[in-house]
C-alpha positions as CSV (number, residue, x, y, z in Angstrom):
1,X,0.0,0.0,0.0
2,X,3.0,2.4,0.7
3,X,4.8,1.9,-2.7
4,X,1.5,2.6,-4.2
5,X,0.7,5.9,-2.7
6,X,4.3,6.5,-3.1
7,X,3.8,5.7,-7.3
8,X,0.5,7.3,-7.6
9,X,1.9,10.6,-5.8
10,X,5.6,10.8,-7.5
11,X,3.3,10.2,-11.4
12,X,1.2,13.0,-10.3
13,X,4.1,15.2,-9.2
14,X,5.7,14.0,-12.7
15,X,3.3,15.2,-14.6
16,X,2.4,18.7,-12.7
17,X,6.5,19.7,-13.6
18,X,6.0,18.2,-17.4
19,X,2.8,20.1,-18.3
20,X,1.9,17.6,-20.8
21,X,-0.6,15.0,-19.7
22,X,1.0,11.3,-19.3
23,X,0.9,8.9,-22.5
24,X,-1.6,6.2,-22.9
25,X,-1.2,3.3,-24.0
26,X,-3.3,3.2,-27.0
27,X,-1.5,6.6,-28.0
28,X,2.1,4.8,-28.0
29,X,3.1,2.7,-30.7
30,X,5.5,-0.5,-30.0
31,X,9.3,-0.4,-31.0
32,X,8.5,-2.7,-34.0
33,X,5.6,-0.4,-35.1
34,X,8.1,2.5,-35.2
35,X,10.8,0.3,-36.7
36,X,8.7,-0.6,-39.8
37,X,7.1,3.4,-40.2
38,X,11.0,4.2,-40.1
39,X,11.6,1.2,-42.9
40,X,8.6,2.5,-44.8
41,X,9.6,6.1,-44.9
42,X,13.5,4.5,-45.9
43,X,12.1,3.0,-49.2
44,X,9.5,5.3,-49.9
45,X,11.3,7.1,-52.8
46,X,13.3,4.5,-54.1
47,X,12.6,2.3,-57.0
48,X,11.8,-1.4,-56.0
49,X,12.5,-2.5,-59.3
50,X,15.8,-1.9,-60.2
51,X,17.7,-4.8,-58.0
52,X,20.9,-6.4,-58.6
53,X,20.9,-9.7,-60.5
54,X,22.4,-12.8,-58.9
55,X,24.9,-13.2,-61.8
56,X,26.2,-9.9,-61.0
57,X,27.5,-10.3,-57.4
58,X,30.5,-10.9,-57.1
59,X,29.6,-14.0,-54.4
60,X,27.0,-15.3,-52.5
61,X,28.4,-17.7,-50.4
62,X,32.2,-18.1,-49.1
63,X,34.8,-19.2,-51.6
64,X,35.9,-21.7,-49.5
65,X,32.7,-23.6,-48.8
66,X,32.0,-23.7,-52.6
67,X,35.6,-24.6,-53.6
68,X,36.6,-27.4,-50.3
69,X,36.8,-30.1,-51.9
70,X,37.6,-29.2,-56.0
71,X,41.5,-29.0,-56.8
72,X,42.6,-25.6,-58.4
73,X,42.6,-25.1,-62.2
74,X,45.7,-24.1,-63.6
């Protein structure tokens, strides 16, 4: 019961000094909701269509996974 009153009056004291009334929850938006409206506004003006073509990387995966086992050409 002390911690309580102790909350409920420190919160109200908290938001006397601020000004601003405290947040609710339905007005806050999750850290992955702002993480995909900062994605979104990212790629907004870019064109999704132009992408690079697997043939033109360089590599994909790790020489030496792809080449363990093959002797060198010379």
């Amino acid at each position: 019961p002390v911690a309580f009153v102790v909350g409920l009056v420190g919160s109200q004291l908290e938001w006397l000094l601020r000004g601003d009334p405290p947040p609710t929850a339905q007005e806050e938006k999750s850290i992955s909701e702002q993480r995909e409206d900062r994605k979104l506004q990212e790629i907004a003006g870019e064109d999704l269509t132009k992408v690079v073509s697997l043939k033109d990387k360089l590599e994909f995966a790790p020489r030496a996974v792809l080449n363990r086992n093959r002797p060198e050409k010379s």
